[in-house]
C-alpha positions as CSV (number, residue, x, y, z in Angstrom):
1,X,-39.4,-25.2,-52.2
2,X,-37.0,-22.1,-52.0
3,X,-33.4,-23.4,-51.4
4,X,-32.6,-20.0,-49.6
5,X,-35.0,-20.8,-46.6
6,X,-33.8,-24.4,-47.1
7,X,-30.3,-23.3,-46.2
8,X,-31.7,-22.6,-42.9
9,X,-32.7,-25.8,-41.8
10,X,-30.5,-27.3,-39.5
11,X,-31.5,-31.4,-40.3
12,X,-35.4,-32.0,-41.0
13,X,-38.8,-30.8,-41.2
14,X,-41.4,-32.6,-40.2
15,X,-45.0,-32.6,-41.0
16,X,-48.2,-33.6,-39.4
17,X,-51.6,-34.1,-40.9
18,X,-54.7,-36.0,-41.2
19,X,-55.0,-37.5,-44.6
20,X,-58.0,-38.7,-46.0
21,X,-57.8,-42.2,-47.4
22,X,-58.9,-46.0,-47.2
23,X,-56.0,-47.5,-45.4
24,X,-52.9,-47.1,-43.4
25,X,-50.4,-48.0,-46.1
26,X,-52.0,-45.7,-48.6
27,X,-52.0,-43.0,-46.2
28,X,-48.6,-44.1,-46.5
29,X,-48.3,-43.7,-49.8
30,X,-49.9,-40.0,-50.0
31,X,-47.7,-38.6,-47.4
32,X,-44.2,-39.4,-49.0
33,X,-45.5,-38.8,-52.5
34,X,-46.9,-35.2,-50.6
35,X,-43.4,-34.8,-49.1
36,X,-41.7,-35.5,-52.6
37,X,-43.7,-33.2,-54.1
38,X,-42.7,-30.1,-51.8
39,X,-39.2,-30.9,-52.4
40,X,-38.5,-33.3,-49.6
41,X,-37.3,-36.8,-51.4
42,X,-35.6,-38.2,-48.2
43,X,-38.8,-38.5,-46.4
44,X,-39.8,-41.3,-43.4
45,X,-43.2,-42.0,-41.4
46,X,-42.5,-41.2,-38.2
47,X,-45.9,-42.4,-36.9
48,X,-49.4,-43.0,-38.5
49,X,-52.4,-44.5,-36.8
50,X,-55.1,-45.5,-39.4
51,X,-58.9,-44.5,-38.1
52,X,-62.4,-44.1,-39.7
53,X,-61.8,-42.3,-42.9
54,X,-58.4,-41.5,-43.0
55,X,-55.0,-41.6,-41.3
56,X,-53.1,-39.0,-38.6
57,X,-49.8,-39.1,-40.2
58,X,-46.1,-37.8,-38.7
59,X,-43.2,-37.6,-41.1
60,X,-40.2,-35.9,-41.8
61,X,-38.1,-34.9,-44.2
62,X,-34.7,-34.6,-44.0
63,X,-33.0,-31.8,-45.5
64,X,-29.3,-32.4,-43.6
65,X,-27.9,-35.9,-42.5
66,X,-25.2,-36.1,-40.3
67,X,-22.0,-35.9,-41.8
68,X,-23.5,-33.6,-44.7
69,X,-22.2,-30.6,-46.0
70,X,-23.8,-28.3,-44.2
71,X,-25.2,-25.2,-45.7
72,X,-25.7,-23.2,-42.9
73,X,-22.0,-23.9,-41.9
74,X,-20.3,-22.4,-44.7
75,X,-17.8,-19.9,-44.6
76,X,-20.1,-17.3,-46.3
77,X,-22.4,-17.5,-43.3
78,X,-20.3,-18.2,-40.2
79,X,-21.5,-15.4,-37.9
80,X,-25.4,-16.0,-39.2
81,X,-27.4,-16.2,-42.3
82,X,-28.7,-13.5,-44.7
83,X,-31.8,-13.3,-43.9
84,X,-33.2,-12.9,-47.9
């Protein structure tokens, strides 16, 4: 994932699918390793409700904590971002 539009987010991003697979905690399973995958390693199920063939699936990735250094708060960008 580009780390410019990164700088942008304020705290989190979150996703929401349906993911094809046999069981709740392996539609678990897909969605963090999904989230990992695009760059998002501090990842949490926000909801998921398991049905049929597959599982509708919230989560979110966090790209800002409270009490991080904030990107979009630095001094090169007080007054707004680039927008590169």
């Amino acid at each position: 994932m580009n780390a410019k539009l990164l700088n942008h987010v304020v705290d989190a991003i979150d996703l929401e699918t349906y993911i094809f697979c046999d069981s709740e905690e392996e539609g678990k399973k897909l969605t963090l390793d999904f989230m990992a995958a695009i760059g998002l390693t501090d990842s949490d199920i926000v909801f998921i409700e398991y049905k049929g063939i597959g599982a509708r699936v919230r989560s979110r990735g966090y790209v800002y904590k409270p009490g991080d250094s904030y990107q979009w708060l630095s001094a090169n960008n007080r007054g707004g971002m680039d927008n590169d």
